[in-house]
C-alpha positions as CSV (number, residue, x, y, z in Angstrom):
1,X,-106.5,417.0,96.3
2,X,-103.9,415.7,93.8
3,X,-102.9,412.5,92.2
4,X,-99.7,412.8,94.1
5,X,-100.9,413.9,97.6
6,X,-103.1,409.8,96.7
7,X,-99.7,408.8,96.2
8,X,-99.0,410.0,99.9
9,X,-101.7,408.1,101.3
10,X,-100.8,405.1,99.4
11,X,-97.5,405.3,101.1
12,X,-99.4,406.1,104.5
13,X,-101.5,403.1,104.1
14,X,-104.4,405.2,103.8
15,X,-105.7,405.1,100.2
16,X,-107.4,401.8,99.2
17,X,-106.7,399.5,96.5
18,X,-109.2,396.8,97.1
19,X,-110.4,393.3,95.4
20,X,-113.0,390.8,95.8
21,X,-112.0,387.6,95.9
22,X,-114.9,384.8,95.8
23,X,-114.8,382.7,97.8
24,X,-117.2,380.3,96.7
25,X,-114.8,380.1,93.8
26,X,-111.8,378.8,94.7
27,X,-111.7,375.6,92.0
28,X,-111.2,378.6,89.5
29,X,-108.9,381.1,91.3
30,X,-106.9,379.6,93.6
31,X,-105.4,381.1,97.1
32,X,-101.5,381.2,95.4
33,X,-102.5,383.2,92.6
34,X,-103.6,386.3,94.8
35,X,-101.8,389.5,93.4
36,X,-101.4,390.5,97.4
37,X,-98.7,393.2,96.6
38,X,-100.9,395.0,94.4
39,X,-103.8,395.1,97.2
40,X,-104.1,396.4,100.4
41,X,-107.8,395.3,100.7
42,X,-109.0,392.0,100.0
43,X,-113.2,391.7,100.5
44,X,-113.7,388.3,100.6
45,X,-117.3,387.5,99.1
46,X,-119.4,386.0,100.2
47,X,-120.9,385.5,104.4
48,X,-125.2,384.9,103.2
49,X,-127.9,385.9,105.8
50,X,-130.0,381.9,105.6
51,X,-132.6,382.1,107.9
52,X,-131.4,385.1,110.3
53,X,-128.0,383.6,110.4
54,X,-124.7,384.3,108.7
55,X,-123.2,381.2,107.1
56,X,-119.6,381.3,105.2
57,X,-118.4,379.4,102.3
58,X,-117.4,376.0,103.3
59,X,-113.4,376.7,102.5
60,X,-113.9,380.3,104.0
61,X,-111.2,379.3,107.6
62,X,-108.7,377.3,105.2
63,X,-108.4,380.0,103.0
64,X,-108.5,382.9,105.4
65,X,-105.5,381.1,107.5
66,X,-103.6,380.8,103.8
67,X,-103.7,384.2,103.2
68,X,-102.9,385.5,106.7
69,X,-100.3,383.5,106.8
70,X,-98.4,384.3,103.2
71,X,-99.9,388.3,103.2
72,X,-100.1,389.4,106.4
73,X,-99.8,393.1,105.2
74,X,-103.6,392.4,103.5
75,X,-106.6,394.1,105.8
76,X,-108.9,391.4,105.1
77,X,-112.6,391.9,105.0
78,X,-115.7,389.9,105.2
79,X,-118.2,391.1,102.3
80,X,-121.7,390.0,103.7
81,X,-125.2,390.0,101.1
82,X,-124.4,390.4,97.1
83,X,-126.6,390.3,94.3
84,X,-129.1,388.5,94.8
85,X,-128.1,387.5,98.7
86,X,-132.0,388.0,100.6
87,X,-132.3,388.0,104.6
88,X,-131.5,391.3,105.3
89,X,-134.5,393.2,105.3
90,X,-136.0,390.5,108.0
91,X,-132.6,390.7,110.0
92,X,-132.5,394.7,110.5
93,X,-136.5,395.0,110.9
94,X,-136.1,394.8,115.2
95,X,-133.6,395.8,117.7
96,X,-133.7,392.4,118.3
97,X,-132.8,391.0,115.0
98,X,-130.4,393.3,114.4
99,X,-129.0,392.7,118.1
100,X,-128.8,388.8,116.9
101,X,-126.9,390.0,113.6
102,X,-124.5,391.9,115.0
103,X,-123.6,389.0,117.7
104,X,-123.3,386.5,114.6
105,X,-121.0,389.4,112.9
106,X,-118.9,389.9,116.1
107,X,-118.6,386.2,115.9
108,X,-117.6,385.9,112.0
109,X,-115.5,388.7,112.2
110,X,-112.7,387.4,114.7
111,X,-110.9,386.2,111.4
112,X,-111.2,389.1,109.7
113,X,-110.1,393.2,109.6
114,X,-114.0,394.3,109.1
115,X,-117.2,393.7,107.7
116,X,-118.3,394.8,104.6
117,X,-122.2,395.3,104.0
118,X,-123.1,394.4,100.5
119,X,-127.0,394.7,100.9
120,X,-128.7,395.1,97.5
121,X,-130.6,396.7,97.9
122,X,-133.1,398.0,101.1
123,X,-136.7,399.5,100.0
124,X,-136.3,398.9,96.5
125,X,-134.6,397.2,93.6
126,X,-132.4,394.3,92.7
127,X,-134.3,390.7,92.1
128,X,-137.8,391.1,92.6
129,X,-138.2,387.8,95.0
130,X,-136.4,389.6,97.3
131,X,-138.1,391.1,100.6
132,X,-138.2,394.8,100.8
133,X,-139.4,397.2,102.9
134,X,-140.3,400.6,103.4
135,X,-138.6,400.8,106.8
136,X,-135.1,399.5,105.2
137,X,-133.7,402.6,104.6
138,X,-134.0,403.2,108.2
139,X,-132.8,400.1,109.5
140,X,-129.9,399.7,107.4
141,X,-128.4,402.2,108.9
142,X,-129.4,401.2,112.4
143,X,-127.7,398.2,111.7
144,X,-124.5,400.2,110.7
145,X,-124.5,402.2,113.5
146,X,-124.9,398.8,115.4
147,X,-122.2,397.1,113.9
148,X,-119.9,400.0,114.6
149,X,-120.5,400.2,117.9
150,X,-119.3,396.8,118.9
151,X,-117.0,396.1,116.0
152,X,-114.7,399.3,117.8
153,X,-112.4,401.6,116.1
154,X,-109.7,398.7,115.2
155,X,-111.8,396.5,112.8
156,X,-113.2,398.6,109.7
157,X,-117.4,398.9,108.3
158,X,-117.1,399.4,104.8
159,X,-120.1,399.4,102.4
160,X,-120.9,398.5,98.8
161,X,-123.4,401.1,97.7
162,X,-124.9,401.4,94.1
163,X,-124.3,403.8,91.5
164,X,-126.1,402.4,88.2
165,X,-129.9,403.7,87.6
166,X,-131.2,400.7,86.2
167,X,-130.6,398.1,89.1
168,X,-134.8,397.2,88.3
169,X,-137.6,397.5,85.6
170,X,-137.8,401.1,87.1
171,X,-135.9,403.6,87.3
172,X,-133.6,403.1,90.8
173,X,-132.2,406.1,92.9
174,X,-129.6,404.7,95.3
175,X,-130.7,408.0,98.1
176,X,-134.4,406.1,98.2
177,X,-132.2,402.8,99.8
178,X,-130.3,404.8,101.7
179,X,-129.4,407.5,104.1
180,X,-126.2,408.4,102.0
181,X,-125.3,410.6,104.7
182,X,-125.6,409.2,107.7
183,X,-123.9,405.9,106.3
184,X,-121.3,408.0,105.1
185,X,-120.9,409.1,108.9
186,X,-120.6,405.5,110.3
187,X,-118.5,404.2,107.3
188,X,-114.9,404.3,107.6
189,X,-115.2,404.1,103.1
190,X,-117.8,403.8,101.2
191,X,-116.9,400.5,97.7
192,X,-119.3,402.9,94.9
193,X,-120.4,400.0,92.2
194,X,-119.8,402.1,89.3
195,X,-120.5,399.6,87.5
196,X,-123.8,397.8,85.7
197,X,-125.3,401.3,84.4
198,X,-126.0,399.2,81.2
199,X,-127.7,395.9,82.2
200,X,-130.7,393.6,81.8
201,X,-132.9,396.2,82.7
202,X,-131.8,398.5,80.5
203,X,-133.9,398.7,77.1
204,X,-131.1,399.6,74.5
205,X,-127.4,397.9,74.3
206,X,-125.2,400.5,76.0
207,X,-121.9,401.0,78.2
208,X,-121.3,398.5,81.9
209,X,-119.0,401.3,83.2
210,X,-119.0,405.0,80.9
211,X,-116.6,407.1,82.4
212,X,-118.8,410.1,81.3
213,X,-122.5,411.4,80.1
214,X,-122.6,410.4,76.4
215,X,-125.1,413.6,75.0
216,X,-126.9,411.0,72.6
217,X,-127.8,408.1,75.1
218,X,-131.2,407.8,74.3
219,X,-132.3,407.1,78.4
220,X,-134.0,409.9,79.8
221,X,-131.9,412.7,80.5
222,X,-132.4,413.0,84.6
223,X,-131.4,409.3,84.5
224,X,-128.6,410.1,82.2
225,X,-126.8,412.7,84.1
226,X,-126.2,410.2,86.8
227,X,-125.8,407.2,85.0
228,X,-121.6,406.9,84.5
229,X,-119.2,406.9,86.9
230,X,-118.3,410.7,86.9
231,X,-121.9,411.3,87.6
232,X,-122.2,409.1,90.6
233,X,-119.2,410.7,92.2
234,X,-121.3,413.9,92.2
235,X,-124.7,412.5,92.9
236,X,-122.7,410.4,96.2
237,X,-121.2,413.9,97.1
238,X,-124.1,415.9,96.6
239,X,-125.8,413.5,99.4
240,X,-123.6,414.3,101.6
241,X,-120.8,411.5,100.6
242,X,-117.2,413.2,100.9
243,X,-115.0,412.4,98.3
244,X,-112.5,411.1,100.5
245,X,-114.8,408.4,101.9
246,X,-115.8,406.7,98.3
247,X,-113.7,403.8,96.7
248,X,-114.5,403.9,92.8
249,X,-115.2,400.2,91.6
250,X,-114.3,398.9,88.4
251,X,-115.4,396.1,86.6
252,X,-113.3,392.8,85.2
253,X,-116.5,391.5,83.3
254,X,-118.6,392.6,80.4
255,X,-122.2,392.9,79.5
256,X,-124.1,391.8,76.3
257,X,-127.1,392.5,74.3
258,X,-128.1,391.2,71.1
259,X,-129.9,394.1,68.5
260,X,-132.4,394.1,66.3
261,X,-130.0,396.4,64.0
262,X,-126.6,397.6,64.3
263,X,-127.8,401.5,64.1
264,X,-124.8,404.0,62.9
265,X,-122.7,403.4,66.0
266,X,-122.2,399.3,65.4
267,X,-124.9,398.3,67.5
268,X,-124.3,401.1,70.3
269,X,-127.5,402.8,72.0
270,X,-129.7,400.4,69.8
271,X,-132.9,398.6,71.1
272,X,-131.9,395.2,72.7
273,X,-134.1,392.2,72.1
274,X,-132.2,389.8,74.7
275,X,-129.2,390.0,76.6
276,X,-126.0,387.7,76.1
277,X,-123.9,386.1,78.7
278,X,-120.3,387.3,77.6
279,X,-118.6,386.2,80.9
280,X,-115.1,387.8,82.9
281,X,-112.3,389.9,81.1
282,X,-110.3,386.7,81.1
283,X,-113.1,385.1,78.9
284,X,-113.6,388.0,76.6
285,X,-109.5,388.3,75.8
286,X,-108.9,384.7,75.3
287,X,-112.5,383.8,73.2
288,X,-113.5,387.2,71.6
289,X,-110.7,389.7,70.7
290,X,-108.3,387.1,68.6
291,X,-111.7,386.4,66.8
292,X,-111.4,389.0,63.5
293,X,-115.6,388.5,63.2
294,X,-115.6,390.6,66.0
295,X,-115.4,394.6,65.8
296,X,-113.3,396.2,68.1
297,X,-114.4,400.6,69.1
298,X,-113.7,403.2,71.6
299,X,-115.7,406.0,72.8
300,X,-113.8,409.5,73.0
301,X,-116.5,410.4,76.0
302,X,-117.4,407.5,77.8
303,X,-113.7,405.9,77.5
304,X,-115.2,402.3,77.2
305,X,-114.4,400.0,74.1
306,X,-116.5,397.9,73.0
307,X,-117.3,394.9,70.3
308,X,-119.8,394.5,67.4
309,X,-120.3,390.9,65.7
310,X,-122.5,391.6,62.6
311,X,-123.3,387.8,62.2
312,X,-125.3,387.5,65.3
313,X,-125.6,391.2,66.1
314,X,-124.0,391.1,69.4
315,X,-123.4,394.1,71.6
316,X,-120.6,393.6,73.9
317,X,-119.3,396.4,76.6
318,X,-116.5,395.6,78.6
319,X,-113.3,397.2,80.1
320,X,-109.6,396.7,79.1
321,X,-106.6,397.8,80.7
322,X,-106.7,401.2,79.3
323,X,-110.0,402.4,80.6
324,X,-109.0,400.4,83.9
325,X,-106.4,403.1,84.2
326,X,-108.3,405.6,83.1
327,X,-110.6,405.3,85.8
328,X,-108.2,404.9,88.4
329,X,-106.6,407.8,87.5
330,X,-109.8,410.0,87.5
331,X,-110.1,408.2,91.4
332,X,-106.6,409.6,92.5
333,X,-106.8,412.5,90.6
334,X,-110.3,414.2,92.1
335,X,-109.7,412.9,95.4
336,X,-111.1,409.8,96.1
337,X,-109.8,407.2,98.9
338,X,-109.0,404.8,96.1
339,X,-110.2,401.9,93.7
340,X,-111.5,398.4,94.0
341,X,-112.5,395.8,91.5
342,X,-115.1,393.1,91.1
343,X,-113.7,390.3,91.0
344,X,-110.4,389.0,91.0
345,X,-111.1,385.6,89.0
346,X,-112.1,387.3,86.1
347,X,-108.5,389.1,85.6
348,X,-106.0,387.5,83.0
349,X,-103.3,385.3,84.5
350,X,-100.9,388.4,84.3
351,X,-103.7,390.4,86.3
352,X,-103.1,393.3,83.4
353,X,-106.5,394.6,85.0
354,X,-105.4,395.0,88.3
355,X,-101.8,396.3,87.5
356,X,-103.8,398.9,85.5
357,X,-106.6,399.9,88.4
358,X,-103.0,400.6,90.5
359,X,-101.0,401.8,88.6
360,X,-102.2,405.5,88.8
361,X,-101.6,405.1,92.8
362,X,-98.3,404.3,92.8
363,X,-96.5,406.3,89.9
């Protein structure tokens, strides 16, 4: 399918351009700056399972009945779990948990266009406080087929599934937490977090978001493969994911590592001794570009840029508006249902980001 038949089913109202907004966050990104006609998704993060019960953020109604109100063209969504968010192992584990679940859903929902499972992640992975279980895999996708049952064909069951190998101190293969198949089944799309292949758990500074399989990234090779966004678009499809049914995610923050020596490729692919907290794209444009100590490179494969500082031998991978684009522009132009980024507060107050992550579905 090509970039123009997207543009069809932008038109159509069927391709997705989607955002998180957090709730929780509303002191820093207020209602009236939401971008609504640059979105027709809005996955409003987050509803928490506490105790076998969904609770909302308290500013959740007042903000819901804003943006009804001023976009009513905006499918909103309620984005349920996030990093880590525990409680859902213990609430899918019966037919009668999952029964009490979906009732508290069914109730949230009435607000909202659909529920958005964000469970990270079932059997394995994520924080290690978390509860896991081997019968997660299992359950989460009782619970989906649940959920769709009583949610109806009017309200939409989307998922946020994970793309990035190192999600743990072990290696992590996103098929292991799920029944890719079967989810992609019950789904009406599937949010693919192409995003955090290069994190805490990672053991050299490296790319948040490579577009591509860099040959000399030093991680094993069967990791490698799948570890960039192209790659999980054919891992999700070889498990029985159609293109059609994945959202490619794109991420407004960056990742940093401080090395023990800046190697031949300014600190890229070098043992990290300690990540740094770098914060949004907003952050990183106003605090770290203007500053000259700060190196600024591109890679020709994995279409990412990122900065060096020699003084403290900082590693920092983010994404600018170019690679935004370039990404979206892969999505609409290998068939996928459309983009999504995490999260709208950490755009730039000209939401250059977003503009870019649209652009390529609407030229």
């Amino acid at each position: 399918m090509t970039a123009g038949c997207y543009c069809a089913w932008m038109i159509m109202g069927r391709a997705v351009l989607g955002a998180y907004f957090p709730g929780a966050d509303e002191h820093t990104y207020p209602i009236e700056h939401l971008p609504a006609d640059l979105l027709t998704h809005l996955f409003y993060a987050f509803a928490r399972i506490e105790d076998g019960h969904l609770t909302l953020p308290s500013a959740a109604p007042a903000q819901l009945a804003v943006i009804k109100r001023t976009h009513p063209h905006l499918r909103i969504v309620i984005s349920i779990g996030g990093w880590g968010a525990g409680g859902f192992s213990d609430a899918a584990l019966t037919p009668h948990t999952r029964a009490d679940l979906v009732a508290e859903c069914l109730e949230l929902v009435a607000g909202f266009d659909g529920v958005d499972l964000d469970w990270e992640f079932p059997v394995s992975g994520g924080p290690a406080e978390l509860a896991h279980r081997p019968e997660d895999r299992r359950n989460c996708t009782l619970l989906a087929q649940e959920l769709r049952d009583r949610l109806g064909s009017d309200r939409l069951l989307t998922a946020a599934l994970p793309a990035g190998r190192l999600q743990s101190a072990g290696p992590y293969d996103p098929a292991e937490s799920f029944d890719l198949a079967a989810l992609a089944d019950i789904l009406d799309f599937v949010n693919l977090m192409t995003y955090d292949f290069g994190t805490g758990f990672s053991g050299i500074a490296t790319f948040n978001a490579p577009l591509a399989e860099v040959a000399d990234d030093p991680i094993d090779p069967d990791l490698r493969r799948w570890n960039n966004v192209t790659g999980a678009v054919d891992y999700y499809e070889r498990h029985g994911v159609p293109r059609d049914k994945l959202v490619l995610g794109v991420p407004f923050y960056g990742q940093g590592f401080r090395v023990a020596s800046p190697g031949e490729q300014a600190g890229l692919f070098q043992p990290q001794i300690g990540t740094v907290e770098v914060g949004d794209w907003r952050d990183i444009r106003r605090d770290l570009l203007p500053d000259p100590a700060w190196q600024r490179h591109r890679h020709r494969v994995a279409r990412s840029p990122w900065l060096y500082h020699p003084g403290t031998q900082t590693f920092v991978s983010y994404e600018d508006a170019e690679s935004i684009e370039e990404r979206a522009a892969f999505a609409a132009s290998h068939g996928l249902r459309g983009a999504f980024m995490w999260q709208l507060a950490g755009d730039d107050t000209e939401h250059s980001l977003l503009a870019a992550m649209t652009r390529p579905f609407r030229e």
